[in-house]
KOLKOLKOL-448899 format. One record per residue (C-alpha): residue number from 1; residue in three letters; z, x, y. Coordinates in steps of 0.1 Angstrom, whole numbers, plus 5000, padded with zeros to 4 digits. Example, Ala and Ser with C-alpha at 12.3 -4.5 7.8 and 13.67 -1.06 7.14 Angstrom:
// residues 2
{n: 1 res: ALA c3: 5078 c1: 5123 c2: 4955}
{n: 2 res: SER c3: 5071 c1: 5137 c2: 4989}
***
This chain:
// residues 207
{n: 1 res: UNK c3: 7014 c1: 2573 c2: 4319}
{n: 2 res: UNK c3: 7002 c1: 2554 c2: 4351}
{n: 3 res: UNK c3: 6971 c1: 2534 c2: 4352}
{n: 4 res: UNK c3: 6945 c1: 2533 c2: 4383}
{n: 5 res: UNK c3: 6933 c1: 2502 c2: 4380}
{n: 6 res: UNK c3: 6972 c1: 2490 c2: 4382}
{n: 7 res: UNK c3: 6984 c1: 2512 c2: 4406}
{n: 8 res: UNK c3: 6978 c1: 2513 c2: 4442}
{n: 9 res: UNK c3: 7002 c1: 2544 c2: 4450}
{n: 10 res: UNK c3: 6980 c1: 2565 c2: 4418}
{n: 11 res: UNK c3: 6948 c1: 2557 c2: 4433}
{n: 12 res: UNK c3: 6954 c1: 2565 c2: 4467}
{n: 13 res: UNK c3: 6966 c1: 2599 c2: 4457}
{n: 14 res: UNK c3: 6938 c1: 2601 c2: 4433}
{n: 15 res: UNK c3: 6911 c1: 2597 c2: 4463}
{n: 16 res: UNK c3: 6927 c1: 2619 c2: 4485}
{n: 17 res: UNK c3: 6932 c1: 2646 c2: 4466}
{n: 18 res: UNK c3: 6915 c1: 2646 c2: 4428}
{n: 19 res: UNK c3: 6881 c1: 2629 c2: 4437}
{n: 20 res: UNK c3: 6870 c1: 2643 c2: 4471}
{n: 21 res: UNK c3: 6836 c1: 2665 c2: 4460}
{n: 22 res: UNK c3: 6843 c1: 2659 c2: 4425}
{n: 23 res: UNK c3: 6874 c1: 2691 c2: 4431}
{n: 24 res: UNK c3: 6887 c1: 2681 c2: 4397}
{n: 25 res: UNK c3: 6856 c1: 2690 c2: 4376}
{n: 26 res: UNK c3: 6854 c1: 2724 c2: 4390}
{n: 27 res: UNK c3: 6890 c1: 2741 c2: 4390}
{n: 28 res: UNK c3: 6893 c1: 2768 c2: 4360}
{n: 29 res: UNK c3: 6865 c1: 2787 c2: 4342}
{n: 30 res: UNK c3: 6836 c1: 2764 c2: 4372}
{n: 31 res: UNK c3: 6851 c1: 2785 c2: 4397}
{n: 32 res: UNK c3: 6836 c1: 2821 c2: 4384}
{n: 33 res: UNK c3: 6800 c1: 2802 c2: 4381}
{n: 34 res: UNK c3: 6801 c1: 2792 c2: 4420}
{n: 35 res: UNK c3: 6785 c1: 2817 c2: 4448}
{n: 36 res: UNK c3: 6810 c1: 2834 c2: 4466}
{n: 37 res: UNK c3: 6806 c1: 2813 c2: 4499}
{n: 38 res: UNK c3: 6809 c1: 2781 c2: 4474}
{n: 39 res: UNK c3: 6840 c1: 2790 c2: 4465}
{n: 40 res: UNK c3: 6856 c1: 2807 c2: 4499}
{n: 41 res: UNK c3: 6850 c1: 2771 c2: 4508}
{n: 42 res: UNK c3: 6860 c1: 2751 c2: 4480}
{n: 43 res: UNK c3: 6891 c1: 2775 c2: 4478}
{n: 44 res: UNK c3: 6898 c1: 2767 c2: 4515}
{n: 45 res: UNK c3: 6898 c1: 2731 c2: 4510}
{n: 46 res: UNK c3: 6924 c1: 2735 c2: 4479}
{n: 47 res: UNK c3: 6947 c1: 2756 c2: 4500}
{n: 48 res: UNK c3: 6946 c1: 2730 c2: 4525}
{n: 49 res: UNK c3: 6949 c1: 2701 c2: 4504}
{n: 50 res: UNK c3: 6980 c1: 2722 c2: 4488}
{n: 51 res: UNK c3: 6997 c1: 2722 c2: 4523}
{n: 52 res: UNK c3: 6994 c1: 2686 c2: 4530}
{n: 53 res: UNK c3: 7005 c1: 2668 c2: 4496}
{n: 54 res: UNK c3: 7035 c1: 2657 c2: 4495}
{n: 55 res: UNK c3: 7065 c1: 2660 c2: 4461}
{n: 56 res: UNK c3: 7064 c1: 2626 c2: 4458}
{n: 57 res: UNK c3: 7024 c1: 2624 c2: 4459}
{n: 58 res: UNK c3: 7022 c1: 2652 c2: 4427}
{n: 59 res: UNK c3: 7050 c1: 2635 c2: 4409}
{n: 60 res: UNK c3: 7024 c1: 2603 c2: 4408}
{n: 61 res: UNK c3: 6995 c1: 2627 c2: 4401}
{n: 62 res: UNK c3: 7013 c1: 2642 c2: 4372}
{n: 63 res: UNK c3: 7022 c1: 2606 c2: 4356}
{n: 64 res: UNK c3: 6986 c1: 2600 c2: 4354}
{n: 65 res: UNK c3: 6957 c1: 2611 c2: 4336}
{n: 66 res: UNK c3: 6939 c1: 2645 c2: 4327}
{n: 67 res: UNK c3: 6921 c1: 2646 c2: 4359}
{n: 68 res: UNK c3: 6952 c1: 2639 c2: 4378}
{n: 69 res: UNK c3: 6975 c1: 2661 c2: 4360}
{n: 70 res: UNK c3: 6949 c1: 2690 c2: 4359}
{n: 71 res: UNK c3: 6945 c1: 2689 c2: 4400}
{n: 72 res: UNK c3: 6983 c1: 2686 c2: 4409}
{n: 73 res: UNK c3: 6990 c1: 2716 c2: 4386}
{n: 74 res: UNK c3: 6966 c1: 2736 c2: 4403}
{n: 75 res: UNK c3: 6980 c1: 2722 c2: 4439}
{n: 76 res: UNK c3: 7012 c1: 2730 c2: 4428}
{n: 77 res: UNK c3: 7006 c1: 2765 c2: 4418}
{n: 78 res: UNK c3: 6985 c1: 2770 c2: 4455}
{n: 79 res: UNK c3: 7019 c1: 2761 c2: 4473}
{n: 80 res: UNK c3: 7039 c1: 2777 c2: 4447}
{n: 81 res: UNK c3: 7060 c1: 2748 c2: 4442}
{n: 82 res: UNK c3: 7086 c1: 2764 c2: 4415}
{n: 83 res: UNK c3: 7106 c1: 2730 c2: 4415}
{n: 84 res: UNK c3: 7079 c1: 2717 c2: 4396}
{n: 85 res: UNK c3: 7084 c1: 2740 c2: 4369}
{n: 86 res: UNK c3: 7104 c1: 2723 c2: 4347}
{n: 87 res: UNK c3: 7079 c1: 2694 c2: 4347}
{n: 88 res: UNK c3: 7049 c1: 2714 c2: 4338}
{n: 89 res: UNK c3: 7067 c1: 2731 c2: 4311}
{n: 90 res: UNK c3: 7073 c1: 2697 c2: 4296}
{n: 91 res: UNK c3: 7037 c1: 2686 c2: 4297}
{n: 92 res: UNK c3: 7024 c1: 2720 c2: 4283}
{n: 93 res: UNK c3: 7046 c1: 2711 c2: 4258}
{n: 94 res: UNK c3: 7043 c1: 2680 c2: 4249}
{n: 95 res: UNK c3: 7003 c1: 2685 c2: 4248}
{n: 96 res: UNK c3: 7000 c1: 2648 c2: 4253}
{n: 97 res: UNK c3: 6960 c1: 2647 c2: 4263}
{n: 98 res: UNK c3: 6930 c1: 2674 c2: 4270}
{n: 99 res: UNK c3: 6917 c1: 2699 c2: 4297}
{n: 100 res: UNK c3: 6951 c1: 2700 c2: 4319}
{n: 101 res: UNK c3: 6972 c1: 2723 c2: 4292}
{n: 102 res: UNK c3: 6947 c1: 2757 c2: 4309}
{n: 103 res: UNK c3: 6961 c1: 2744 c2: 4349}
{n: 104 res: UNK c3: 7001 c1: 2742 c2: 4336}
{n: 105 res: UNK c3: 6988 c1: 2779 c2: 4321}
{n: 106 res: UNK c3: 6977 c1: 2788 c2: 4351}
{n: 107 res: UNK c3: 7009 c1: 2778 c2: 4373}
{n: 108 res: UNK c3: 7034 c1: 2788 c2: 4353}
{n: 109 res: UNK c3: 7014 c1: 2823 c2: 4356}
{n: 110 res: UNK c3: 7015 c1: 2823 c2: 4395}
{n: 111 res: UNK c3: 7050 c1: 2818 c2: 4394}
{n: 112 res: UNK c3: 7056 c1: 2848 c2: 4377}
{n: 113 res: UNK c3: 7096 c1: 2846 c2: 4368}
{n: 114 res: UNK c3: 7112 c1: 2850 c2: 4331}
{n: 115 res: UNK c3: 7114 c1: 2815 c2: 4330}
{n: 116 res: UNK c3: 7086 c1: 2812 c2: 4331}
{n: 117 res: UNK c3: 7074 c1: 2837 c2: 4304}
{n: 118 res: UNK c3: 7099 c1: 2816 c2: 4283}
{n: 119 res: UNK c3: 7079 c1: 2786 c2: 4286}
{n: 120 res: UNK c3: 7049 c1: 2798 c2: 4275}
{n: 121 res: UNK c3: 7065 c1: 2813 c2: 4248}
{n: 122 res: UNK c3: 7082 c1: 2777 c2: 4240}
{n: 123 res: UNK c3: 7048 c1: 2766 c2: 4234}
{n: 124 res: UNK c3: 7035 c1: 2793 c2: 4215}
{n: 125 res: UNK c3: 7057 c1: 2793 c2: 4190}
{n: 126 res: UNK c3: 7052 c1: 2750 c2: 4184}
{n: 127 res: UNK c3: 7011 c1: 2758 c2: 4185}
{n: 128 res: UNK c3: 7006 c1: 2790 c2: 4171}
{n: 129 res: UNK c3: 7022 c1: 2776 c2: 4137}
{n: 130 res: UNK c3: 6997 c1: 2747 c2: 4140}
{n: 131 res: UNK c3: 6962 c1: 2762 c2: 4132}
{n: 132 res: UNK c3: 6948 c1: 2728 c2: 4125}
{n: 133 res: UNK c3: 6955 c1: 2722 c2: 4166}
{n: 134 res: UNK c3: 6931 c1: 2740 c2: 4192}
{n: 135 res: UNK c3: 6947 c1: 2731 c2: 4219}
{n: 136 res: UNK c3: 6955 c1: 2756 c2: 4247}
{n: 137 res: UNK c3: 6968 c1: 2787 c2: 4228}
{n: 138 res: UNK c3: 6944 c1: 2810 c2: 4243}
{n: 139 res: UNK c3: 6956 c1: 2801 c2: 4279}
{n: 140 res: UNK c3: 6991 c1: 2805 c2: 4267}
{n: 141 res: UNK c3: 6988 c1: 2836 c2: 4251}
{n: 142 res: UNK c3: 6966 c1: 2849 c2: 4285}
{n: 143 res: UNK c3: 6993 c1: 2841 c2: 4309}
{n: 144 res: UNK c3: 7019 c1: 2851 c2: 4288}
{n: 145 res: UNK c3: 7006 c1: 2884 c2: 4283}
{n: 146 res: UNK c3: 6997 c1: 2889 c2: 4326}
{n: 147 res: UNK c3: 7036 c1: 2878 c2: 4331}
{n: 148 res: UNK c3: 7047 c1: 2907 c2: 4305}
{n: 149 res: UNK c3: 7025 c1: 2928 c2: 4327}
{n: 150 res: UNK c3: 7039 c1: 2921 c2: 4356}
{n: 151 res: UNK c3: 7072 c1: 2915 c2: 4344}
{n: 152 res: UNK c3: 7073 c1: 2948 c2: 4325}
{n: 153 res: UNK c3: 7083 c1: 2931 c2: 4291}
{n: 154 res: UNK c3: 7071 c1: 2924 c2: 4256}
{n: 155 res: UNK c3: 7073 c1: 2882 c2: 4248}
{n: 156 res: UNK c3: 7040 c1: 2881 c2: 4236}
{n: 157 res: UNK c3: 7042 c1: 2916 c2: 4214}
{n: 158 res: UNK c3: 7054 c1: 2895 c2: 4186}
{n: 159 res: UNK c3: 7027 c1: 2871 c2: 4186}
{n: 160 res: UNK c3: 7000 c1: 2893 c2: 4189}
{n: 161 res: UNK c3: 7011 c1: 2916 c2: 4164}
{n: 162 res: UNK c3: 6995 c1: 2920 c2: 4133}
{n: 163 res: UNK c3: 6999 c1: 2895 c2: 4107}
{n: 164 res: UNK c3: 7020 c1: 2878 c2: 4138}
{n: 165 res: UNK c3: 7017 c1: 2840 c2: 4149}
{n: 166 res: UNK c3: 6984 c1: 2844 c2: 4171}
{n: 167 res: UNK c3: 6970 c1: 2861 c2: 4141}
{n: 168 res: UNK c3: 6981 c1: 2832 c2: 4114}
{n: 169 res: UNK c3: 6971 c1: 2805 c2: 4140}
{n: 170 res: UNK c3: 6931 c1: 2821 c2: 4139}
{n: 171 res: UNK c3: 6928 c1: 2829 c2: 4102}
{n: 172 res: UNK c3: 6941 c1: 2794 c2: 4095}
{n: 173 res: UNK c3: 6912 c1: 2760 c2: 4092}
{n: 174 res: UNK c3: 6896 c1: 2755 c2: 4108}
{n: 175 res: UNK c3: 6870 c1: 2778 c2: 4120}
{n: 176 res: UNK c3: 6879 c1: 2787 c2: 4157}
{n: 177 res: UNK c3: 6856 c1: 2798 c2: 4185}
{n: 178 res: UNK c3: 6882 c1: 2816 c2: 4205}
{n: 179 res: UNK c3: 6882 c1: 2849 c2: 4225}
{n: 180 res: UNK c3: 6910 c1: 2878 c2: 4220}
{n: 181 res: UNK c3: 6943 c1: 2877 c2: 4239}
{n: 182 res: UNK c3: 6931 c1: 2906 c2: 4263}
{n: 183 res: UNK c3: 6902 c1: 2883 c2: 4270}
{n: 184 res: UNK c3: 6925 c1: 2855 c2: 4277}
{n: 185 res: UNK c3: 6945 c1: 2872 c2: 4301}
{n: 186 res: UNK c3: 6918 c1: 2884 c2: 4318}
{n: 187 res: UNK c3: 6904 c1: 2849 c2: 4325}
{n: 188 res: UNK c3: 6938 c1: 2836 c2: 4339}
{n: 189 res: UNK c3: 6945 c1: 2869 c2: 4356}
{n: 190 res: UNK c3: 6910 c1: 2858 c2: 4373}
{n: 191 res: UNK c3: 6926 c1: 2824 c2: 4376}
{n: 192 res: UNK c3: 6954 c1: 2834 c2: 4397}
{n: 193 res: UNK c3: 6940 c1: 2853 c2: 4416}
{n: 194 res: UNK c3: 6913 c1: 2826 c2: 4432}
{n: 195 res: UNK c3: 6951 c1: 2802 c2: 4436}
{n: 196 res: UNK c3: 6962 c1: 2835 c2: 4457}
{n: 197 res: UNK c3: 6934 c1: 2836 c2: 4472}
{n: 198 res: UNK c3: 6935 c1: 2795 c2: 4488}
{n: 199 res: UNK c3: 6972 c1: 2801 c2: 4491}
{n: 200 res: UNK c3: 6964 c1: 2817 c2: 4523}
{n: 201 res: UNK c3: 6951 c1: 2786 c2: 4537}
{n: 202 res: UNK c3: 6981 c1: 2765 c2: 4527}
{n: 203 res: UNK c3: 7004 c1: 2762 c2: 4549}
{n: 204 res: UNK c3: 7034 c1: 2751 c2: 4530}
{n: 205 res: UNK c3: 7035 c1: 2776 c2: 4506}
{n: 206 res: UNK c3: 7070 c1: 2788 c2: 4492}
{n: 207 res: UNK c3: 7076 c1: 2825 c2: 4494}
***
């Protein structure tokens, strides 16, 4: 991982694209709690941030932190940048820190191939057996189950069936506060549609 207060090339990406009006703090669930002229312009601004970063600048983003890795996944989904794929399917994977896990969700979502589906699933079947971990199953599960949707298949059906993995992973310890997987694909249904929403303002996007 890449450290700010050793890395010029980091930083610079960092304040150009993670820091400007605090944009890292409010992508996800923050969005729904904004008035809708709040976000048409916040939105905006993401599209057009989306159109203007470069690969190079959200490989850097994506070797640092939380924050950083959280705001490039969500850039990268705006532009639909499917060559990142791989990449965010390694960091949902490897889990390695908090709060970005929901934005790889989120991409991989937007997207919307069978590879994609497949990643998710990857990363179900590690988490799902690890009830002691609450880490981003419910985001998983979500965007898993909107890709089956529009997909027309059935990846998730075995984890959501009853007595399946999803159901294992909530009965086991600890006591989870967590939502049902309609609910969760719902919220990154919701999700995607606010990145399809600034897409139209970015101008790089790949169709």
């Amino acid at each position: 991982m890449r450290r700010t207060d050793e890395d010029d090339e980091l930083l610079k990406s960092i304040r150009r694209y993670v820091t400007p009006d605090r944009r890292y703090l409010k992508l996800g669930g923050n969005l729904m709690g904004m008035t809708d002229r709040e976000r048409a312009k916040f939105l905006r601004k993401l599209g057009e941030a989306a159109g203007e970063i470069t690969s190079r600048e959200l490989g850097v983003l994506l070797e640092g932190g939380w924050r950083e890795r959280k705001t490039a996944a969500w850039l990268i989904a705006v532009a639909n940048r499917t060559d990142f794929r791989e990449r965010l399917g390694e960091l949902l994977l490897a889990s390695e820190g908090p709060y970005a896990g929901q934005a790889y969700c989120v991409a991989l979502a937007t997207f919307g191939a069978p590879s994609d589906a497949d990643l998710l699933a990857a990363y179900l079947d590690r988490y799902l057996r690890r009830p002691d971990l609450y880490y981003d199953q419910g985001p998983a599960i979500g965007a898993l189950l909107l890709l089956d949707a529009k997909l027309g298949a059935d990846r998730a059906a075995r984890f959501v069936a009853p007595a399946g993995l999803w159901q294992q992973w909530i009965d086991g310890p600890p006591t989870k506060d967590h939502g049902t997987p309609d609910s969760y694909r719902e919220f990154i249904d919701q999700l995607c549609a606010f990145a399809e929403e600034s897409a139209r303002h970015c101008t790089a996007r790949n169709r």
